[in-house]
N, C-alpha and C positions, 0 to 999 in steps of 0.2 A: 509425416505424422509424428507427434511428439508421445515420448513416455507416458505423458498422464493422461492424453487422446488416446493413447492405446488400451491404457489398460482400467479407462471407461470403458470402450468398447467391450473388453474381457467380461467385465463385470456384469454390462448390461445382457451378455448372451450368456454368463452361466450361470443369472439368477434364478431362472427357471429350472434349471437341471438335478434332476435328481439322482443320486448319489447309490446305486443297489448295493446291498450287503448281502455275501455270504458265509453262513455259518455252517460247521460240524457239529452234530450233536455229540458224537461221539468221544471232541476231542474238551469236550468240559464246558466250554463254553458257545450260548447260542448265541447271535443277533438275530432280531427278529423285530416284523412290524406290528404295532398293534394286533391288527387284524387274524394276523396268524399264530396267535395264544387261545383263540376258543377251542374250548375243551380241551385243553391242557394243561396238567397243573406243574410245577415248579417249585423246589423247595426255597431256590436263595432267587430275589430275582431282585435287580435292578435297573429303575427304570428311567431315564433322562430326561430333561429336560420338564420338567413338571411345572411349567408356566404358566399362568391364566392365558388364554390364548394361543399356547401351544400347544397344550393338553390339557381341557378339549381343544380340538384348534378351532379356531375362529374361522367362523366359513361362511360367506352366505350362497346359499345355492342360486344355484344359474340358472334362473328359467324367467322367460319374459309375463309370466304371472303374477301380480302384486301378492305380497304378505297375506292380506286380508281377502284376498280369493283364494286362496291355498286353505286359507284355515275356517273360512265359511264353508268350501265344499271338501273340509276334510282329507286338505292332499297333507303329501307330509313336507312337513317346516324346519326349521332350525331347532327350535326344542325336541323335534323327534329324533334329530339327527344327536342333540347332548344327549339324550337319553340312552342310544344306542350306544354311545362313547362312556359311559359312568356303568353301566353293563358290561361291559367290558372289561372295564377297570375293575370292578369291584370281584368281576368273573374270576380273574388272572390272580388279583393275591387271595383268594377267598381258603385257599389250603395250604400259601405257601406259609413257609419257617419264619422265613429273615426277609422283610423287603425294606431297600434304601430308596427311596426317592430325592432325587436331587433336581435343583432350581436354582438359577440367577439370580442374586438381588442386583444386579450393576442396572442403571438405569440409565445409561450411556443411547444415542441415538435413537430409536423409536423402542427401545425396551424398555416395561413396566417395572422388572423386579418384583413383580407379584407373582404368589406362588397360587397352585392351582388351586378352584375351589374345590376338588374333593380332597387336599389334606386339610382343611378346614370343618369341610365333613367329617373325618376321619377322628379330629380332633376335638370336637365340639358338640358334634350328633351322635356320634357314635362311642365317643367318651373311650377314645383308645388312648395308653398310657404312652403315649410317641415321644423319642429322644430325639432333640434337634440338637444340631451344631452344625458351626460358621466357619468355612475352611477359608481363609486368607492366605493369600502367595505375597509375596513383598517382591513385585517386580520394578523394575527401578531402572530408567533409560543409563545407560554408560556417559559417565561424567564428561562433559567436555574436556578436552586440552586447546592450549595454544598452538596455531599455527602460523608459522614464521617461512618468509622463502627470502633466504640469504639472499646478498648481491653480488651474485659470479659476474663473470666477464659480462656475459650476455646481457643479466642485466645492466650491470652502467649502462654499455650498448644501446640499449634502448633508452635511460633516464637520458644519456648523452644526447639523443635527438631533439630534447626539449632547451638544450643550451644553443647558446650562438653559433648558428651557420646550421643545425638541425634543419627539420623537414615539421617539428609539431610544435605547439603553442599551448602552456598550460592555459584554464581558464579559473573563472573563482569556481565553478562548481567543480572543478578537479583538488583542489585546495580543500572544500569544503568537504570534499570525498574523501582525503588523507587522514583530514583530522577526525571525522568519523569514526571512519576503520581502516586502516594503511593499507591490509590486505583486499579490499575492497578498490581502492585507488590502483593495485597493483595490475588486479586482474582488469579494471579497467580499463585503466591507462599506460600500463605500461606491455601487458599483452593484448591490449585490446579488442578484447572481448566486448562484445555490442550485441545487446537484448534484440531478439530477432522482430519486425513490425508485428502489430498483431493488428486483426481485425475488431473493432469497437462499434458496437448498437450504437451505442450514447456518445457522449461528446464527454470524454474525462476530464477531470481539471487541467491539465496537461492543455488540452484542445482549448479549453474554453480559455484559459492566458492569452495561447498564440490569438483567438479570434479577438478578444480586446486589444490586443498590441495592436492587430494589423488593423483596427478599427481607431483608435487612436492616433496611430500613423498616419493614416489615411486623410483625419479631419485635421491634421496641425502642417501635413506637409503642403498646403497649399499656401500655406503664412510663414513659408522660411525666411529667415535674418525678418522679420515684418515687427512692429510692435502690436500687440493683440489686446484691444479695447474689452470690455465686458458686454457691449452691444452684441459684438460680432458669436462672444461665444455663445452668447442667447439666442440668436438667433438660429445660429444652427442647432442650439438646444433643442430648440421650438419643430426643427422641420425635419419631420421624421421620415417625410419619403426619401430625403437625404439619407437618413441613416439606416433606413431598410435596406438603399443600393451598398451602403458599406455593410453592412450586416451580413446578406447575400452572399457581397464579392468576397468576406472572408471565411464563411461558412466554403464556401467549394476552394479556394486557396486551403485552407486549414483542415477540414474535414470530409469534401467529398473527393478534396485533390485533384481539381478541375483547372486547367489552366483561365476560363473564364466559367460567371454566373448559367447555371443550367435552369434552373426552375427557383420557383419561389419556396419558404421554407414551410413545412405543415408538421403535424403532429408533435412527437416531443422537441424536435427539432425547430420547431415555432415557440413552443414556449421558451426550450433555453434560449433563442434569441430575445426573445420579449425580456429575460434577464438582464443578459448584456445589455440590450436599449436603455436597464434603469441604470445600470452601474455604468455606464458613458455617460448619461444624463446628467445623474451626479456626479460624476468626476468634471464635467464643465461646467456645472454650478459652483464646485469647490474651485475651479482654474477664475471662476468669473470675479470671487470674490480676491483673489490672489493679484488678476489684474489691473491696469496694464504692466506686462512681460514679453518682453524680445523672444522671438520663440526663434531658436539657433537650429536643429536638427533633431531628427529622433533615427531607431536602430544605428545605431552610428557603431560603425566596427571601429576597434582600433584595437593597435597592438604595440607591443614595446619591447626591447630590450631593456629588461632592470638586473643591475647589480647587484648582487647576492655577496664578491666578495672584491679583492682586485685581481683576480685571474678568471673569474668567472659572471658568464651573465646568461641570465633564462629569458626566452623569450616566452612574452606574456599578450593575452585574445582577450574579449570579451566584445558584446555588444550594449551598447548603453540605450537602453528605453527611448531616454528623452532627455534634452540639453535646451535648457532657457536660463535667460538672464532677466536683472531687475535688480538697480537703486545701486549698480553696481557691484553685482554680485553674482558669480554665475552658479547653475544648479545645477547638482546632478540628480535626476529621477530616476527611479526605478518602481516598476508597477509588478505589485506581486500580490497573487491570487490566493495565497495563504496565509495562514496568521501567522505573522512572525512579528516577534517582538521587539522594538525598536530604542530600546533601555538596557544601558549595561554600565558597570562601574570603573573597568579599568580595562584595557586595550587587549591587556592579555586573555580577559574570557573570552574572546573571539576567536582563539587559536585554541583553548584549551580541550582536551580532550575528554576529562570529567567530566564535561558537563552536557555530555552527550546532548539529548533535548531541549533543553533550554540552554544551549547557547545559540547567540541571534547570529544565525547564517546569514541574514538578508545583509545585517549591519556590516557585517565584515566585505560583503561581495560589493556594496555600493562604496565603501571607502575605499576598495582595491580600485573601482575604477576611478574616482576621486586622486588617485595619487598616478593611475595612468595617464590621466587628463593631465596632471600638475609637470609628471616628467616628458610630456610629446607635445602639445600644448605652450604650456609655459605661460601660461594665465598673468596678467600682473593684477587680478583684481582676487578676491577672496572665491573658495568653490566653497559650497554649499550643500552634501549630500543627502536626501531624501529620498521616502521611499511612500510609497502612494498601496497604503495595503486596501481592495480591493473589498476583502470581506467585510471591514469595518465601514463601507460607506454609510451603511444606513441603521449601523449599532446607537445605541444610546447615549454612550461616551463620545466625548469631544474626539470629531477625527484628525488624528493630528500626523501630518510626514514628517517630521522632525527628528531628526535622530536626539536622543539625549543620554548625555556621558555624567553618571553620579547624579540626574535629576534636572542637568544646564543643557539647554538646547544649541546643538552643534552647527553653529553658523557660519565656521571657517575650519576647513579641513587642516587649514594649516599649525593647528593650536595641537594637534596630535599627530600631525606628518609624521615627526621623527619616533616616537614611540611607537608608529604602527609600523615604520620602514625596519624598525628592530624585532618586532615580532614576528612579521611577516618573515624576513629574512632568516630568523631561526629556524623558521618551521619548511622554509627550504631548506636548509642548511640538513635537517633533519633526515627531508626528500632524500637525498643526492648524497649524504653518510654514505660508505661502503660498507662502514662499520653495524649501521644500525638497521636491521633486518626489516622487511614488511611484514606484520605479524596483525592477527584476528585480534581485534578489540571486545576485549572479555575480561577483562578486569573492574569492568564499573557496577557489574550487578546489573546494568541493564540492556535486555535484549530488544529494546519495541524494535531499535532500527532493523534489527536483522529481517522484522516479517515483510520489510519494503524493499529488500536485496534482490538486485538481479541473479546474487550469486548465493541466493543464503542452498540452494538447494548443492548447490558444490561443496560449501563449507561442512554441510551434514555428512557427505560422502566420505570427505576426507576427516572427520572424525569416528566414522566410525571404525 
């Protein structure tokens, strides 16, 4: 069971519980319930919580007799029960001295901030000379600081497993993770730390990726090394009992984690496939218009050892979507389910660290593989990186996979090889400092990424 399953559970079993107080009369001060103030008078009395709804409290009585047969044969109702409550009230201060009534204005989760209506009474009908005042506390969470975790032995230790003859393989999303927030990539990747599975109703974005990958896969890997007409992609456009059996077989691969198809799909589970059906559809309507293209492979693992300096080399993973050629030209694709944006000016905002959100992750991830292809490969034709954003198929704007540098559409990786082999290289070089600590990214004024941190609830710990 986890911390916050726990203390749901707490919550949900001591919302009912009520709380007795006891008081001395003797020793100056009483607490006391409502109820047990009749016929007694009091000179100083104060009383709490004086909220519409809390006093009187908001009740409706429990009896399986409607409203309007309770007050046609004269039983008693909710107004009989205010009555008895404003009787009361008026009982209790009717001799005293001094009474303070106090009330919430915060209207934070289901509180009104409204105050009760007998000090409106009190005020209005009865025309009493009442002194209000607004007590405000200035509470204020404890400032953040930075958190840094030097690089001792241990760690190199571990950064050392990612270089030559290691045991691990950075990827772009570990890249992409540093430049984010270091201390983020540390506790990832270098202590390895791994968000535990969780149980999901739905099918998260997450899921829904992997089911169009493996739907994708599935229709191009029967046309490997092939050249692929715009017939053939129509056709399979057109035939949908085809792409229910893929649909299916990636719903239980991907989200029921069935090694084969169990059942067909129903309820919201049917509709988000009926999604996916449109965004496959269109993705080979837009491949139909692109063809003919040599279609080369798709998931394609590969990995490399790259040069960082001349005594050093990291070894480098990733899986690449989908690898086609055309007119002499080979491409790299990548299919991605969120909006990322496929414009950027100069090589460096893909490494940079101010620019938290808007800097394009997808750009930088499809040109690391683009320059993986270039160094294990050895291509003699031009590569071509693109990215097939998924949300955009069916937006208004021209859908375009083209990466573009300054506004110029990126047609040959090689035109920025060497400035991105210098960036990239830096922001290793960074990694792997001994010098230069992994520390919380908190200098840019913005937190959004932290609410999507595996580790944000560790980072709160450790400042406080």
């Amino acid at each position: 069971m986890t911390v916050t399953t726990f203390f749901k559970i707490v919550k949900k079993i001591t919302t009912g519980i009520s709380v007795p107080f006891e008081g001395e009369p003797l020793s100056g001060l009483q607490i006391m319930g409502v109820l047990e103030t009749r016929a007694l008078d009091f000179e100083n009395i104060i009383i709490l919580s004086m909220n519409e709804g809390v006093f009187p409290v908001k009740k409706v009585a429990s009896s399986i007799i409607p409203y309007n047969l309770r007050k046609g044969f004269e039983l008693s109702t909710t107004e009989h029960q205010d009555s008895i409550y404003a009787y009361y009230f008026y009982r209790l201060i009717s001799r005293a001295k001094r009474v303070f009534l106090l009330y919430d204005t915060r209207t934070e989760n289901m509180a009104s901030g409204e105050v009760s209506r007998y000090v409106y009474q009190l005020k209005y009908h009865y025309r009493f000379d009442l002194k209000e005042e607004v007590s405000n506390y200035s509470v204020a969470a404890k400032g953040k600081y930075e958190i840094a975790v030097q690089k001792d032995e241990y760690v190199l230790q571990q950064l050392a497993r990612y270089l030559e003859g290691g045991d691990r393989s950075l990827s772009a999303s570990a890249i992409n993770t540093y430049i984010t927030c270091p201390l983020q990539f540390y506790l990832g990747y270098v202590e390895d730390f791994r968000k535990g599975d969780e149980v999901s109703e739905d099918v998260d974005a997450a899921v829904l990726g992997s089911i169009y990958h493996g739907i994708m896969q599935r229709i191009y890997d029967r046309m490997e090394d092939k050249k692929i007409w715009p017939d053939e992609l129509k056709a399979i456009e057109h035939d949908d009992a085809l792409l229910t059996t893929y649909i299916e077989e990636a719903f239980a691969k991907n989200y029921f984690k069935t090694p084969q198809k169990i059942h067909s799909l129903s309820g919201k589970n049917y509709l988000t496939g009926e999604v996916i059906r449109k965004y496959v559809k269109r993705t080979l309507e837009f491949d139909r218009y692109y063809a003919p293209f040599i279609y080369l492979e798709s998931e394609r693992k590969i990995t490399c050892l790259h040069p960082i300096d001349e005594n050093r080399k990291v070894s480098l993973k990733g899986f690449i979507d989908r690898m086609d050629k055309k007119d002499m030209q080979m491409r790299i694709v990548d299919y991605k389910t969120g909006n990322d944006d496929l414009k950027f000016d100069t090589v460096e905002e893909l490494f940079d660290k101010r620019m938290m959100n808007r800097r394009p992750k997808a750009v930088m991830q499809v040109l690391l593989y683009a320059m993986m292809v270039a160094e294990t490969d050895k291509p003699d034709i031009p590569i071509k990186p693109a990215i097939y954003r998924i949300q955009k198929l069916y937006s208004d704007e021209k859908w375009e996979t083209c990466i573009k540098m300054k506004g110029l559409a990126m047609d040959n990786f090689r035109k920025i090889e060497e400035p991105f082999r210098l960036a990239f290289n830096w922001c290793l070089h960074e990694i792997f400092n001994p010098d230069i600590p992994f520390f919380q990214q908190i200098d840019t004024g913005n937190w959004s990424h932290c609410s999507y941190c595996t580790f944000a609830s560790i980072c709160q710990q450790m400042t406080k």
